[in-house]
N, C-alpha and C positions, 0 to 999 in steps of 0.2 A: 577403371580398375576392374579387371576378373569378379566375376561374384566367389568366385574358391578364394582368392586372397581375401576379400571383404570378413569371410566365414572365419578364414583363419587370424585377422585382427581380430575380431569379438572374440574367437575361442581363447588366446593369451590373452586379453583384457589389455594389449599393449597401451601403453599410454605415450603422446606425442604431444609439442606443446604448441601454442597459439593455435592458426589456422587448421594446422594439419592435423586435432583434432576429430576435424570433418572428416577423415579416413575411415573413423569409426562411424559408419554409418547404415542405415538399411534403405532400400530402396523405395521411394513410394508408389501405393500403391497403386497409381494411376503410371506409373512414369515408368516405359520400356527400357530406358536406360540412361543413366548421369545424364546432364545436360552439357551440350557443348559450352565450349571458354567465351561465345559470345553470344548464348542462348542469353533471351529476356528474361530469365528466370532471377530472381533475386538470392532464393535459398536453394545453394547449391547441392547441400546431401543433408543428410536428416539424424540423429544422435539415437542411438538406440539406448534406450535407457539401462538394459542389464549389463552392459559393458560399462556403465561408470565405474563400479564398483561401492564399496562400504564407507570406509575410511579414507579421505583422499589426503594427500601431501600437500605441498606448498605448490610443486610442479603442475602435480593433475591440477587442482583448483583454479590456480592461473590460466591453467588450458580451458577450463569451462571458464570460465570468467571470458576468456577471447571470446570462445564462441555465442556465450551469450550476447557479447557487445556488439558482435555482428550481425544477430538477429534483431537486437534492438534496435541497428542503425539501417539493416535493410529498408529498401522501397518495397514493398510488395508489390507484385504485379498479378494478373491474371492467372499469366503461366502455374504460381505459385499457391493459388487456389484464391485470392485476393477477391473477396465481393460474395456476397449470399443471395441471391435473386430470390431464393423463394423460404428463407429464414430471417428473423426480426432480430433486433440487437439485444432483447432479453436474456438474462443469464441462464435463464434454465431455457431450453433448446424449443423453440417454438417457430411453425410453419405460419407462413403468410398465405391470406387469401388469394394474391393475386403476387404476381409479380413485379418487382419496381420497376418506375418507368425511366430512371436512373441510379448510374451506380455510387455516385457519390452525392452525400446530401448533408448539410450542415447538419439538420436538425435529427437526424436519425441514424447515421452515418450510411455508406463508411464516409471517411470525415477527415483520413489523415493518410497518408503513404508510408508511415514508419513510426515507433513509440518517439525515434528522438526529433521528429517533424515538431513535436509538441514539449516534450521534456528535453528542453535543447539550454536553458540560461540558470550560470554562466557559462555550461558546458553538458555533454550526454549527459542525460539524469538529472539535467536539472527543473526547473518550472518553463513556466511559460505566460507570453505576456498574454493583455485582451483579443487578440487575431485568434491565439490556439486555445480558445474557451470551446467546452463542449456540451454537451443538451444529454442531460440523461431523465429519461425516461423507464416504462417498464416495457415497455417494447411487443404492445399487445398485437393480435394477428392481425387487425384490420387497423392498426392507427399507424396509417405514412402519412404523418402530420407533415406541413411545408411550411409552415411558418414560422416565426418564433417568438408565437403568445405564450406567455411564459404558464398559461393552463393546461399547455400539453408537455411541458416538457420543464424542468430547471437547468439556469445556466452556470456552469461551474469554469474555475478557474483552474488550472493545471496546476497541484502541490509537486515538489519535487521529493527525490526519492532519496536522496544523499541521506548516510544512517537510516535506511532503512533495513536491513538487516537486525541493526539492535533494537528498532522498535518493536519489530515481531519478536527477537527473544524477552524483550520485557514482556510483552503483553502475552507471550505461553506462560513464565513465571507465575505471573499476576493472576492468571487464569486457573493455575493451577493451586495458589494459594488462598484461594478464593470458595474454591472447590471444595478442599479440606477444610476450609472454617465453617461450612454449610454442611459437611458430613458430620463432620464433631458436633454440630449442634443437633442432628437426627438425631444419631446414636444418643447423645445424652437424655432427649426427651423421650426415647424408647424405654430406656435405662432404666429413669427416674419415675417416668409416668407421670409427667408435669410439662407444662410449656413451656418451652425456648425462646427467648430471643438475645441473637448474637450478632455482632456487629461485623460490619464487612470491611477491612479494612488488607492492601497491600502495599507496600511502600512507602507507607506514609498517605499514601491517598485513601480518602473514605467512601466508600461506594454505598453507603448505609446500614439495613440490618434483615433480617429476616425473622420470622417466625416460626415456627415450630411445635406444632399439637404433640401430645402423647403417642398420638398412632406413628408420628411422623410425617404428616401432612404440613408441608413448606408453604408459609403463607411470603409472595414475591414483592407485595407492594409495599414494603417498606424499602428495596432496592435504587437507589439513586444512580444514572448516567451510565448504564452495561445496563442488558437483555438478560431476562429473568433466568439466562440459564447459565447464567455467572459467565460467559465468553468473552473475552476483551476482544474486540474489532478494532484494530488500530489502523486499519488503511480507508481512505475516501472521508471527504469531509464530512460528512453522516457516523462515520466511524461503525459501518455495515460490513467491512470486507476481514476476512480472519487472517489472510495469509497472504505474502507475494505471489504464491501460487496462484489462489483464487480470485485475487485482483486482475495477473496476467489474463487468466485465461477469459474472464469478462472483456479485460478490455482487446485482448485481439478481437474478439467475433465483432464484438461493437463498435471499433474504431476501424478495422482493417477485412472485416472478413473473414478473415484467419480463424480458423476454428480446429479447435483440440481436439484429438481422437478420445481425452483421457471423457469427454464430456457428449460430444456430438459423435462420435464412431459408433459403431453397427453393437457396442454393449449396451446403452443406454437409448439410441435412438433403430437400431432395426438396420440401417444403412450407414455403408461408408464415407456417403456423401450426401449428408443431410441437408445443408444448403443448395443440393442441386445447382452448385456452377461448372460440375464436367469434372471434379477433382476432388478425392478423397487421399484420406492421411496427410491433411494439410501439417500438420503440428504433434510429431510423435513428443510423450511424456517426456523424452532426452531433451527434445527439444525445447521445452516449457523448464526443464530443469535449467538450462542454460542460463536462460533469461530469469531466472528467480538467481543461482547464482552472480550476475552480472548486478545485480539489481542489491541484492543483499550483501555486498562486498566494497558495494559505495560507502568512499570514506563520510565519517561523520563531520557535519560545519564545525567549524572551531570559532574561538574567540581572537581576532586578531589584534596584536596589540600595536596602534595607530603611531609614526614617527613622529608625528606633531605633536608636541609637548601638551598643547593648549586640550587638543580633543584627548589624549592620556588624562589629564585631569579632569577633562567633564566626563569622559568614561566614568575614570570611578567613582566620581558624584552618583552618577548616572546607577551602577549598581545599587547605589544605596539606597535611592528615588525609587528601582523597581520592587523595593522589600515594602518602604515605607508608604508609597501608594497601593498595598496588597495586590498587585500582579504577580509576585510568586505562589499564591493561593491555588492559583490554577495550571500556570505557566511555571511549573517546578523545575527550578536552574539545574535539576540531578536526580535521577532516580536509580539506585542500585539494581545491579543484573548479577547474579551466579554465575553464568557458566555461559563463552563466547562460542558453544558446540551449536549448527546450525545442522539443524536435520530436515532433508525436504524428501517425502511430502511432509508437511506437519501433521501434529500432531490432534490439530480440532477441527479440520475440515471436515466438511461434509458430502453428501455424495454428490458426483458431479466434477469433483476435484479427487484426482489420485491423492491415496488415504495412504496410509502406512500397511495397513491391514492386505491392502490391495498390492503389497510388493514385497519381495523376499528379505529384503535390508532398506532402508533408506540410503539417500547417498548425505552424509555427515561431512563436515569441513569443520575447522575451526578457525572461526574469525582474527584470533588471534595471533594466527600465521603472519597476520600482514602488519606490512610496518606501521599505518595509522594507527591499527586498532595497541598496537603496544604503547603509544603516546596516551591512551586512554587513562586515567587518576584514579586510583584505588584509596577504600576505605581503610580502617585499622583491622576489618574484615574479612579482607582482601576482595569485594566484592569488586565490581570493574563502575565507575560512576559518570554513567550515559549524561550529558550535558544537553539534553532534546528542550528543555523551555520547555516541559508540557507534563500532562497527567493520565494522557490517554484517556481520557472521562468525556461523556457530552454534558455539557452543559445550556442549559436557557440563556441565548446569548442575545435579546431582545425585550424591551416592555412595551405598555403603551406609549410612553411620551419619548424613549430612544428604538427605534424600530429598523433603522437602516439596514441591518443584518439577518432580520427576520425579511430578507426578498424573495424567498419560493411560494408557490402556491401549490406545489405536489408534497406529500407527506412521503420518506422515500423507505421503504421494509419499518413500518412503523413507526418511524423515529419522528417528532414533533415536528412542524418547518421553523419553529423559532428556538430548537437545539440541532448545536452541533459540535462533534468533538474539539475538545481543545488542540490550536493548532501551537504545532510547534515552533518555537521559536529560533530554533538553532539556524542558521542558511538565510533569515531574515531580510538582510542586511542584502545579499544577494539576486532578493526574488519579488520584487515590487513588478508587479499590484499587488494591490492584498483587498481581502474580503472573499467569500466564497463566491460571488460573481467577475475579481480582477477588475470590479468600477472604483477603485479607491488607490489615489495615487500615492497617498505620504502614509507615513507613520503613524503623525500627527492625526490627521481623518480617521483613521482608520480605530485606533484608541479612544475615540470623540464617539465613535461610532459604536461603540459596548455598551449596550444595556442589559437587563435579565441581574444573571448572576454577576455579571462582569460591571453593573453599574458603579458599585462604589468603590470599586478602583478607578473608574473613567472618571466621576465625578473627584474623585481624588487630585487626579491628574490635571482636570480644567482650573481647580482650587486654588495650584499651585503658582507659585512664580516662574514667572520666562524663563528664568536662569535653570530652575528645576525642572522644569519640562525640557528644553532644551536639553541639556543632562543626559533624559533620560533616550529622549531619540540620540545623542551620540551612543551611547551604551549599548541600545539597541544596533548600530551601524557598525557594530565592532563583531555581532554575529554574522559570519560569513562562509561562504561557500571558496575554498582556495583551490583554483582547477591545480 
């Protein structure tokens, strides 16, 4: 296509739907011109971000949704800027001593050809078994570890992404509610001239309490399972990552290569091609929006209700077992959301990640366009009520005498190796293995396997009779992912 007509699609903001898209594009800035229909290139044109627009419809939305599934399910290749020769897989942009002496490496990557090589079961975006485990590390300049002593690296299992989009609008909520109970308590002990202390609570979930001098000096250690800067992380089983943004863009460089201009381009590192593989503007912002749309638009697991009469009735035994053995303490059957408005970039990233601040509008969609999310169950509130099994919180999910789950030996952005965020339970039923290494085949194991905080629901659970346990894995086999 002309670069005059290119110019004049962005100048009308036209919009076109699935593939076509990619019309909207700008050219990279390594690449003299489109690539031929049977170039090796995987990504054929690139989304320029100011042409999304503000407010999208059902149509636009749909169209980034294509495009994002396309880049999801792309192979990466060379052509495409695929591989980092002389960058590590660390999220903040850091140069290698030397060179690798290969391009794909289990333990360091790159390590995959595509997000859905890995997030493929039962279908795009879902988990993945023990084969597509990965080794995260922090990706220092001189450590191209080769092995897989678990002292250089932890092994993780691939969580899928279905409902994720409302995880991240709970956890901006939460975060923001969080925020203002820790402002109200400055203000008050400014006020007063007296110490504060005020409880941290959203949802229903307790995140603990804080402190509060007269000057307004915040005392943080009375904060439970969140970073003392009240942030909810609800992505990576560490529960480290803020946004589908900031998760994308880690895991391109570290799984594929792939690196974002919004992080590695000539603003923050100096060069166009900071990996040094011959190819800059691998990943324009359009392009990362894509893939956050795609990703955030996955419908939520549902509860499927089983034909067979016999597992319908140990189902809802099964519900009742998961109240009665306090699994819902942590694993909340529902957590209320306000408002299905998804704005990218978000609203708490930090640098390194396109900010709000850093663009003229956000591009906005509402989830609620789509037919899943209108199946969603409202309060007397009208609040919309997320059915995620979870609390977004970490927990100590390990003691001495049940330890299975405390198996890292790297501490990962400070978080304990014997916590870890509460995983959700919705999709369950879908995504065996389980465990944050995918070494745990059943249910059963895996609930055997909770110690820490999670103990006296497991020991709940062993207590129980056959009939009740059993029960409660039907129950559990009823959350499901339905392609």
């Amino acid at each position: 296509m002309p670069c005059a007509d290119l110019r004049e699609n962005r100048r009308k903001r036209s919009w076109l739907t699935g593939a076509a898209l990619f019309l909207l594009v700008t050219v990279p800035a390594f690449a003299a011109q489109a690539p031929s229909p049977w170039s090796e290139q995987a990504v054929r044109a690139h989304i320029d971000f100011s042409t999304l627009g503000h407010l999208l419809d059902r149509q636009q939305l749909e169209a980034l949704v294509a495009a994002g599934r396309s880049l999801f399910t792309a192979r990466f290749t060379s052509g495409d800027g695929a591989g980092r020769p002389m960058a590590t897989q660390a999220i903040i942009p850091t140069k290698r001593k030397r060179p690798v002496d290969a391009t794909f490496r289990r333990t360091a990557g790159l390590d995959a050809n595509a997000c859905s090589s890995c997030h493929r079961e039962p279908e795009v975006g879902g988990a993945g078994d023990f084969t597509a485990n990965v080794f995260v590390s922090e990706g220092f300049e001189s450590a191209d570890f080769i092995d897989l002593d678990p002292q250089f690296s932890n092994e993780r299992n691939t969580n899928h992404l279905f409902g994720a989009g409302l995880i991240e609008l709970l956890a901006r909520e939460m975060t923001a509610e969080l925020r203002r109970e820790r402002d109200g308590a400055v203000a008050e002990a400014r006020r007063t001239g007296k110490p504060v202390t005020a409880t941290l609570t959203s949802k229903g979930v307790d995140f603990g309490s804080i402190s509060v001098g007269p000057d307004g000096m915040v005392d943080p250690s009375g904060i439970e399972g969140i970073d003392p800067d009240l942030t909810l992380r609800p992505f990576g089983q560490k529960g480290v990552f803020t946004s589908l943004r900031q998760f994308t863009i880690n895991a391109l460089n570290a799984h594929h290569g792939m690196e974002a201009d919004e992080r590695f381009g000539a603003r923050w590192t100096g060069t166009a091609d900071f990996d040094e593989d011959g190819h800059g503007g691998e990943l324009t912002p359009g392009d990362v929006s894509a893939l956050v749309a795609f990703q955030a638009t996955l419908p939520s697991p549902v509860e499927v209700v089983p034909d067979d009469p016999a597992w319908r009735d140990a189902a809802r035994r099964g519900a009742e077992m998961f109240d009665a053995f306090g699994c819902a303490a942590c694993h909340k059957p529902e957590l209320p959301l306000d408002s299905l408005t998804f704005a990218d970039p978000a609203p708490y990233d930090m640098a390194g990640t396109l900010r709000t601040g850093e663009v003229q509008a956000p591009v906005t969609y509402d989830l609620g366009l789509l037919d899943w999310a209108k199946t969603l169950p409202r309060n007397d509130q009208g609040q919309i009520l997320v059915p995620l099994y979870g609390d977004l919180k970490r927990h100590v999910i390990a003691d001495d005498e049940v330890n299975q789950l405390a198996n890292e030996l790297l501490s990962q952005r400070f978080v304990e190796r014997d916590t870890f965020i509460t995983a959700e339970l919705w999709g369950v039923a879908s995504t065996a293995p389980y465990g944050h290494r995918g070494d745990i085949t059943t249910l059963d194991a895996v609930i055997r396997a909770h110690g820490g905080e999670g103990r006296a629901a497991r020991d709940a659970y062993i207590a129980a009779s056959d009939a009740d346990r059993s029960a409660l894995i039907a129950y559990l086999k009823t959350l499901a992912i339905v392609p």
